[in-house]
MMTF fields as JSON, N, C-alpha, C and O atoms, coordinates in Angstrom:
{
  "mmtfVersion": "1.0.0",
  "mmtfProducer": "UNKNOWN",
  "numBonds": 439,
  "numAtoms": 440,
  "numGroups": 110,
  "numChains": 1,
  "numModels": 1,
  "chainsPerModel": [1],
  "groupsPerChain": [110],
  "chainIdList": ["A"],
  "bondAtomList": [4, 2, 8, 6, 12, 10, 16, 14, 20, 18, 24, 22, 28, 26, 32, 30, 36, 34, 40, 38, 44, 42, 48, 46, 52, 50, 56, 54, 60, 58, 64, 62, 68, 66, 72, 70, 76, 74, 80, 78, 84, 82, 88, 86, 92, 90, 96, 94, 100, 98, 104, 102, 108, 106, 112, 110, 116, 114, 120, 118, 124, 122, 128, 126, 132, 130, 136, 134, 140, 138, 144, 142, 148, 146, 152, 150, 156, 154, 160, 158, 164, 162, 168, 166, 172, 170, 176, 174, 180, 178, 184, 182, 188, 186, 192, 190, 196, 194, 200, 198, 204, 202, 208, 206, 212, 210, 216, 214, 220, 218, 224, 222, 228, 226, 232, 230, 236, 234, 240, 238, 244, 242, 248, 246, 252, 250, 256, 254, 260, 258, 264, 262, 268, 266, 272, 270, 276, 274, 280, 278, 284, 282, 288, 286, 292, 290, 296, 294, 300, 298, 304, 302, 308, 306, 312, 310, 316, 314, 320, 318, 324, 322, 328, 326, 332, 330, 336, 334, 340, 338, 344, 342, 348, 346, 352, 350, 356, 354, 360, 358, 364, 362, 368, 366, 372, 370, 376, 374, 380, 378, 384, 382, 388, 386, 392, 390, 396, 394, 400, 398, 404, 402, 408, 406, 412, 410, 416, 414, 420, 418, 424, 422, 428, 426, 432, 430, 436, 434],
  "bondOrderList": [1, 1, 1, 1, 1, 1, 1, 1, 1, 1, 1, 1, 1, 1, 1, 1, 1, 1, 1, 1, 1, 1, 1, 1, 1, 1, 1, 1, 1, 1, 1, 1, 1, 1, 1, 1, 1, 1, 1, 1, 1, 1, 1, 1, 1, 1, 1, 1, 1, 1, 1, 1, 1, 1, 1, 1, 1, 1, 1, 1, 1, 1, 1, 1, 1, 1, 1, 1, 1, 1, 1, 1, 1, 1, 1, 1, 1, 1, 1, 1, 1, 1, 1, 1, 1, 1, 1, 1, 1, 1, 1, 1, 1, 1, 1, 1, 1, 1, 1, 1, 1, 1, 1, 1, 1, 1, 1, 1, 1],
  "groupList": [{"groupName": "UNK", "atomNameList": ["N", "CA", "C", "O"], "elementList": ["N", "C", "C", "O"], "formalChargeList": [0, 0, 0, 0], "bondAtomList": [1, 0, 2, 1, 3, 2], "bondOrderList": [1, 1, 2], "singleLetterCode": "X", "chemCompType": "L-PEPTIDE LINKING"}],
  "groupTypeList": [0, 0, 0, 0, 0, 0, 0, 0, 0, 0, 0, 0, 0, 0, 0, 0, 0, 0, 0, 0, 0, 0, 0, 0, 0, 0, 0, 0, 0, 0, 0, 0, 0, 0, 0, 0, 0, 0, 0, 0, 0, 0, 0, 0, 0, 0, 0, 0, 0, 0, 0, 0, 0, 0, 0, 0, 0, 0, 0, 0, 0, 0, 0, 0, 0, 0, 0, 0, 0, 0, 0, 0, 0, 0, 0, 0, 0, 0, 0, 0, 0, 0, 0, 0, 0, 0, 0, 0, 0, 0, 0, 0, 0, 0, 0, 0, 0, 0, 0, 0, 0, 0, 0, 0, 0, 0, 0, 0, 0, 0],
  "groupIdList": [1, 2, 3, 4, 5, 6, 7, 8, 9, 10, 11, 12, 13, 14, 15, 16, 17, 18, 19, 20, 21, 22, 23, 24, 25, 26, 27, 28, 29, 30, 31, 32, 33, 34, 35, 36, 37, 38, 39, 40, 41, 42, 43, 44, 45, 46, 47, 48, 49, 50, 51, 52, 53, 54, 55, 56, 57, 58, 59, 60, 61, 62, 63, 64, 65, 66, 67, 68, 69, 70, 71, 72, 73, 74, 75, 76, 77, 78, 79, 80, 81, 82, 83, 84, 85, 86, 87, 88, 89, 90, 91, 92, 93, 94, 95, 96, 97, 98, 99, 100, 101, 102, 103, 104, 105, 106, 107, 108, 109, 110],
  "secStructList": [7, 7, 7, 4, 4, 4, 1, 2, 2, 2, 2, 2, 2, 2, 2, 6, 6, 2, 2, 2, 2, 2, 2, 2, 2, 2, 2, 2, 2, 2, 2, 2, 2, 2, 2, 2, 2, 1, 7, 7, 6, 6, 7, 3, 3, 3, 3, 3, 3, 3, 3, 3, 3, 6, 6, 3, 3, 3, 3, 3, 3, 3, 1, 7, 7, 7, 3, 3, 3, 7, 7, 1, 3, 3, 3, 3, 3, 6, 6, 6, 7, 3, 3, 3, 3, 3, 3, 3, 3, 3, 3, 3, 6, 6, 6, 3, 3, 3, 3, 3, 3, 3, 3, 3, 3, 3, 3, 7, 7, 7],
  "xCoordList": [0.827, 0.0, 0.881, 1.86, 0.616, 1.083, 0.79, -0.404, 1.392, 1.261, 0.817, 1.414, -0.249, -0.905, 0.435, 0.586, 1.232, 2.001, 3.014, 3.608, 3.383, 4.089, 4.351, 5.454, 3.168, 2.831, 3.017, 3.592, 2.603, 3.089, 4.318, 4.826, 5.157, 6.418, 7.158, 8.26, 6.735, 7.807, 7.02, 7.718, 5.947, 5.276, 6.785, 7.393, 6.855, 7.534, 9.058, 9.878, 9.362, 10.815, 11.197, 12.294, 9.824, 9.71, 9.768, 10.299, 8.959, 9.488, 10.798, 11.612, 10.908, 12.222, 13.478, 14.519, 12.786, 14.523, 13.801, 14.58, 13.029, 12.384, 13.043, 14.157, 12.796, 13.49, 15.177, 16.057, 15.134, 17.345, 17.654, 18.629, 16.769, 17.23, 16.9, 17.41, 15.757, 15.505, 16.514, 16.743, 17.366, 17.716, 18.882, 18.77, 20.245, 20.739, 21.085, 22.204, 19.749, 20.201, 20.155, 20.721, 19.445, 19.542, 21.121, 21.746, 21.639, 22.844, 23.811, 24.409, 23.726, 24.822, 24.158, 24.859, 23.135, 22.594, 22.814, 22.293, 23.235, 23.723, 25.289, 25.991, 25.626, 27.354, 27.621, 28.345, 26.908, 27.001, 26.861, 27.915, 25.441, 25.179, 26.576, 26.76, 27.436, 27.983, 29.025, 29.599, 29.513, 30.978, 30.506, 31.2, 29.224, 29.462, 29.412, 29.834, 28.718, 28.799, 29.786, 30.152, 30.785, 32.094, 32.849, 33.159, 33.2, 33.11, 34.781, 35.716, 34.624, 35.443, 36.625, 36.846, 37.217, 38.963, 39.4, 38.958, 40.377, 40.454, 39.714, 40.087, 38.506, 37.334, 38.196, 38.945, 37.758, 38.235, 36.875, 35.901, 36.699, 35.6, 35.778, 36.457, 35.297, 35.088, 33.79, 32.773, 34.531, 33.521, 33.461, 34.613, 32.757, 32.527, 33.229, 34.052, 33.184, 33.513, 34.41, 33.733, 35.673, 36.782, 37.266, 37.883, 37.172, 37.656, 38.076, 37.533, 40.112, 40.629, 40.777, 40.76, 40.95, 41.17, 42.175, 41.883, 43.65, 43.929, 44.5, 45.085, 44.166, 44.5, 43.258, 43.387, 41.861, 40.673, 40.218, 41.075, 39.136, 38.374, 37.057, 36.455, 36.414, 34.803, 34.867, 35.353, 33.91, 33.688, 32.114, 31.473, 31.361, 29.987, 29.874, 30.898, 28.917, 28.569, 29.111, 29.677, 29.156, 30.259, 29.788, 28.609, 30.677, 30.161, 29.905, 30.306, 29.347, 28.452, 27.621, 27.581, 27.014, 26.218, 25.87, 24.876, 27.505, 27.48, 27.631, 28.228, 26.948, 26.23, 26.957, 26.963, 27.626, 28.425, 29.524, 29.869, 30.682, 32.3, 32.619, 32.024, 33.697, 35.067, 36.302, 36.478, 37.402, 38.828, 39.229, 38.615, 41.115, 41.781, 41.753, 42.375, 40.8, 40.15, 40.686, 41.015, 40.747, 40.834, 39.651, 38.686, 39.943, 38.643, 39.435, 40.244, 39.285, 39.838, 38.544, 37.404, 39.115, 38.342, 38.542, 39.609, 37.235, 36.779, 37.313, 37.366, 37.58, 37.544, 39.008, 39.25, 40.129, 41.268, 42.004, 43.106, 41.693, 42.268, 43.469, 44.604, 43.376, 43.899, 43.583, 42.431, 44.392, 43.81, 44.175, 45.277, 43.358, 43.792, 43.139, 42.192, 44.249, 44.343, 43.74, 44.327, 42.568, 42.298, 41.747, 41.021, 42.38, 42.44, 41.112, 40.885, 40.471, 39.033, 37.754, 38.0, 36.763, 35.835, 34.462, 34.293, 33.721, 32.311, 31.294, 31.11, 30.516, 30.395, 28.627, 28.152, 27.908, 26.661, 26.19, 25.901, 26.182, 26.084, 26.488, 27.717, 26.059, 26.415, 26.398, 27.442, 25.71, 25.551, 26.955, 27.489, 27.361, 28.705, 29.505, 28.931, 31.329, 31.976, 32.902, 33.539, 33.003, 33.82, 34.833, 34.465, 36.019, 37.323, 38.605, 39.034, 38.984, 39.737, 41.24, 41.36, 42.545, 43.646, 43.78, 43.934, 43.755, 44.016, 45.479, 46.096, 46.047, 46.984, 46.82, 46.19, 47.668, 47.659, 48.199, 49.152, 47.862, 48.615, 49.148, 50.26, 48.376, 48.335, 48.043, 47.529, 48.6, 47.773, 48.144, 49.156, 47.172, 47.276, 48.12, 48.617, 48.348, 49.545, 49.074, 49.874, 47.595, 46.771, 47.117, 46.413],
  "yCoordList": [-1.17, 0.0, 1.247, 1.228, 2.488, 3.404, 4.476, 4.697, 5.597, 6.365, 7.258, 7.295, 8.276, 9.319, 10.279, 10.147, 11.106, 11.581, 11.099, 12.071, 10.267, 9.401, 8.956, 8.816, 8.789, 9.344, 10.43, 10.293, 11.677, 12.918, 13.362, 14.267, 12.399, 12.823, 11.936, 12.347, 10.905, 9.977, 11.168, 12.148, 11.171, 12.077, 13.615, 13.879, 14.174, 14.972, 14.523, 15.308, 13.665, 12.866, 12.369, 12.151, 12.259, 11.784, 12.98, 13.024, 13.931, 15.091, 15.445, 15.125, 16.092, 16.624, 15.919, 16.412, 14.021, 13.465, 14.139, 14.9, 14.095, 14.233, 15.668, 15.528, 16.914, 18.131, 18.196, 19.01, 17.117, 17.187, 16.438, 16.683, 15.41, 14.939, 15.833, 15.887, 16.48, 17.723, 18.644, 19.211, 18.924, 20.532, 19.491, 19.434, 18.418, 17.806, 17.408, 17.246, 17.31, 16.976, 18.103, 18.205, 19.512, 20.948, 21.048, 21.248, 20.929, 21.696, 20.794, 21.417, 19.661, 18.787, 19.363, 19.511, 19.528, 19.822, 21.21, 21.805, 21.896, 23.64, 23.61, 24.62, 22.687, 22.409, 22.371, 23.137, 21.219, 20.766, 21.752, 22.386, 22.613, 23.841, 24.91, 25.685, 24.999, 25.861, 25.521, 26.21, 24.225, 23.478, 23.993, 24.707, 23.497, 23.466, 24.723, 24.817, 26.126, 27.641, 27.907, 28.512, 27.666, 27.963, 27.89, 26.728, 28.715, 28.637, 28.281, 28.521, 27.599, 27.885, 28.184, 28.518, 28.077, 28.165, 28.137, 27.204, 29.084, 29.185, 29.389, 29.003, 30.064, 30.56, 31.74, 32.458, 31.69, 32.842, 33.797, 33.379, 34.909, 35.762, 36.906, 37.852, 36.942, 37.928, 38.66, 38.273, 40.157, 41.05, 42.53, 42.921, 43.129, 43.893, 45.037, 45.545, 45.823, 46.166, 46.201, 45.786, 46.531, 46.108, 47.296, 47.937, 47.831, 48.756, 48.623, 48.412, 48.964, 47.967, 49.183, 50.284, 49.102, 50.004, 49.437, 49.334, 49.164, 47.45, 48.077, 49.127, 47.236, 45.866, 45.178, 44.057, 45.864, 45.453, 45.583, 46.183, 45.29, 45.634, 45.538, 44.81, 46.152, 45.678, 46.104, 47.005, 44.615, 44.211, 44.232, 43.809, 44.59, 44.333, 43.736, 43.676, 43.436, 42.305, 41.394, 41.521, 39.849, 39.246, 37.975, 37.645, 37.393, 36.151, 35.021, 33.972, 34.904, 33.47, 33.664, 34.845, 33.183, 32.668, 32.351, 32.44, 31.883, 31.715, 32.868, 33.91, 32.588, 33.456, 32.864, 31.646, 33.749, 33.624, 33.611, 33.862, 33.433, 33.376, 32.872, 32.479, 33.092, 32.848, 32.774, 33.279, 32.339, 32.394, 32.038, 31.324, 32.843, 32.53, 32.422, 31.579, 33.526, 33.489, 34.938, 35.917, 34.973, 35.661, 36.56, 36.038, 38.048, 38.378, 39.195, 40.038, 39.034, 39.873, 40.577, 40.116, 42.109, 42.819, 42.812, 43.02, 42.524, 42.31, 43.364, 43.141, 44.242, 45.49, 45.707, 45.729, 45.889, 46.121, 44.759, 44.945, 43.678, 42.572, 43.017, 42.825, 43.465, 43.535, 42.2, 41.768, 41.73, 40.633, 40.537, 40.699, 40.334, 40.676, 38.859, 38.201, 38.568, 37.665, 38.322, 39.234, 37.77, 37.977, 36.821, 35.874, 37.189, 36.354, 35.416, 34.211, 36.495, 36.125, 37.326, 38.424, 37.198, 38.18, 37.227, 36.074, 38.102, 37.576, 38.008, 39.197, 36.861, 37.162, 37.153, 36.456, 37.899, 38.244, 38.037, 38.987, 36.391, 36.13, 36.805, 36.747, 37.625, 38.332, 39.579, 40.171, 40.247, 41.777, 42.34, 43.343, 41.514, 42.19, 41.107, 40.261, 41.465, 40.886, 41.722, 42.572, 41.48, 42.666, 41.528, 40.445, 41.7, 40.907, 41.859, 42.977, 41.03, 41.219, 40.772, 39.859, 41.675, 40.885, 40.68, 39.528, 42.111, 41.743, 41.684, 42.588, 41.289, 42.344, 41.538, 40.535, 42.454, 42.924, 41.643, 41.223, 41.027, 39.781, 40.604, 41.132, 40.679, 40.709, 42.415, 43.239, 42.569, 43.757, 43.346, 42.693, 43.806, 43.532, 44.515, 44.179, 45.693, 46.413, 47.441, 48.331, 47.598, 47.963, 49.895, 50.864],
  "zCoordList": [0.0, 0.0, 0.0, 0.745, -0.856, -0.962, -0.203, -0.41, 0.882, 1.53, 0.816, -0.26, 0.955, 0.343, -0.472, -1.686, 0.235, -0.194, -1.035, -1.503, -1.354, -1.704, -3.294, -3.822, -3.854, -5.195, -5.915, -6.995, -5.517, -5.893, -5.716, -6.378, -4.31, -4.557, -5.632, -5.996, -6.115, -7.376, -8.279, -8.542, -8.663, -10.015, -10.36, -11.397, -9.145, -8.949, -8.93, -9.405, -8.563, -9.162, -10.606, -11.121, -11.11, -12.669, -13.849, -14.959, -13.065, -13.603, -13.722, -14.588, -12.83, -12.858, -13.628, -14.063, -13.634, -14.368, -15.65, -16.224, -16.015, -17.388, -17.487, -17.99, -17.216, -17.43, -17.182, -17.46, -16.626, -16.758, -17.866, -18.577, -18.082, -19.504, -20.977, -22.096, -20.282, -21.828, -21.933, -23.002, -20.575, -20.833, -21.34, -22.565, -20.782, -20.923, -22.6, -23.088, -23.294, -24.78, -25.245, -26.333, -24.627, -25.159, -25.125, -26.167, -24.121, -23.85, -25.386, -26.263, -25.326, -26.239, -27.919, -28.921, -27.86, -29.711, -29.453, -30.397, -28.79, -29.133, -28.822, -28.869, -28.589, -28.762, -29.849, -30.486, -30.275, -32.077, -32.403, -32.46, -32.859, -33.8, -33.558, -34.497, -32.539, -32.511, -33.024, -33.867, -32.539, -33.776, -35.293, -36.017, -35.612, -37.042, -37.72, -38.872, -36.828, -37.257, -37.248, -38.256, -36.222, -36.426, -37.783, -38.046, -38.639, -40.094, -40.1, -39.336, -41.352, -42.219, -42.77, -43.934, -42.069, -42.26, -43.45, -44.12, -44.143, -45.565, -46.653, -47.761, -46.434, -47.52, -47.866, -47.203, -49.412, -50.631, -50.459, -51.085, -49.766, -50.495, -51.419, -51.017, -52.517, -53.745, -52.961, -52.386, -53.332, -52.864, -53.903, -54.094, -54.374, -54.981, -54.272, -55.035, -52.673, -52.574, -51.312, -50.371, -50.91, -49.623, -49.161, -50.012, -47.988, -47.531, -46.191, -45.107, -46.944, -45.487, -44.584, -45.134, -42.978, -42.502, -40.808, -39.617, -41.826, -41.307, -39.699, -39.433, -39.043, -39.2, -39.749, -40.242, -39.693, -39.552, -40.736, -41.385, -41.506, -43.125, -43.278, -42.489, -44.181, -43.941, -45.738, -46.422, -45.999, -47.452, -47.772, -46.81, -48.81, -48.86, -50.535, -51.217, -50.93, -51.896, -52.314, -53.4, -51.47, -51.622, -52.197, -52.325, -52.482, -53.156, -52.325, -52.828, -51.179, -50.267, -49.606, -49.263, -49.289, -48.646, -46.913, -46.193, -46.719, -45.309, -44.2, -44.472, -42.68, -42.101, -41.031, -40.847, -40.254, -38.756, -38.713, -39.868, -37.917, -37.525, -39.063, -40.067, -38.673, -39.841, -39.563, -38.454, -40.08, -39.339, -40.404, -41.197, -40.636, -41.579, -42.788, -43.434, -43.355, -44.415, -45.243, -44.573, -47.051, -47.913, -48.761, -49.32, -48.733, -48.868, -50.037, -49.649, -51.249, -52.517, -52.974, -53.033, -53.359, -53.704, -55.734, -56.311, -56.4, -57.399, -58.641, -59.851, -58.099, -58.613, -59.048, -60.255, -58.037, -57.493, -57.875, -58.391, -57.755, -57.303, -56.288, -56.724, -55.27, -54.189, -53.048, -53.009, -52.358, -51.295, -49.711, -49.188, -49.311, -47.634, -47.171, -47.603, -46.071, -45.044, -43.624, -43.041, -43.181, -42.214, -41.104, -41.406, -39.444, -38.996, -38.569, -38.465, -38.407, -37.671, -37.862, -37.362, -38.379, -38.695, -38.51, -38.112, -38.912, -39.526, -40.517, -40.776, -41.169, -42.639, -42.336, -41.44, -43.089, -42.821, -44.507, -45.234, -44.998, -46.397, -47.429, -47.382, -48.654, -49.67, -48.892, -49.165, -48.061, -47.304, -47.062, -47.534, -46.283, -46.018, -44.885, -44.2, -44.914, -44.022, -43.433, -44.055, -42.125, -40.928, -40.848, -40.394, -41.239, -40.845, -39.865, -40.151, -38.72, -37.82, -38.425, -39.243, -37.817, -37.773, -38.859, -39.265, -39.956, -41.398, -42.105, -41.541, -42.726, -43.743, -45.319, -45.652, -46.052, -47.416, -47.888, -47.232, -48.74, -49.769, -50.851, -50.829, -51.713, -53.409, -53.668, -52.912, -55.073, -55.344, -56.68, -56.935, -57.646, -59.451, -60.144, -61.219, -59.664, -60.188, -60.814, -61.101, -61.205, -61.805, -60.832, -61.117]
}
């Protein structure tokens, strides 16, 4: 025989594993999403337009797609063929990209 109280306290134990195991697979599937945003290492971006202002640069109409962090990545301006190495920025798809920790590669001679 079960004590009156006794019930509501497992109900209330069942819960709670139930909400440590929800937040529990929350926490591990927003680990993942964040490994895999983590972009990109060595992406070429073509951008219509680059304006370095180094160490730092900010580029707008660019050629991708991808949306968040970046590292170690080349952002040549279309125009110029000028090219900058930058260490770490972030890219906001074709709109535009803010790159950190830049410097100068290439220039076309032009």
């Amino acid at each position: 025989m079960t004590t009156p109280g006794l019930a509501p306290r497992r109900r209330a134990v069942r819960v709670a594993g139930v909400l440590i195991a929800l937040l529990a697979t929350a926490t591990i599937a927003a680990g993942t999403a964040s490994a895999t945003a983590t972009a990109r290492a060595g992406e070429l971006f073509r951008c219509a337009s680059v304006t370095p202002d180094l160490p730092n640069l900010y580029a707008t109409s660019c050629d991708t797609d991808h949306w968040g962090p970046a590292s170690h990545f080349v952002v040549v301006d279309q125009g110029s063929r000028n090219a900058w190495m930058c260490e770490q920025g972030w890219v906001e798809g074709s709109l535009w990209i803010s790159g950190q920790n830049c410097r100068r590669l290439a220039t076309s001679g032009a």
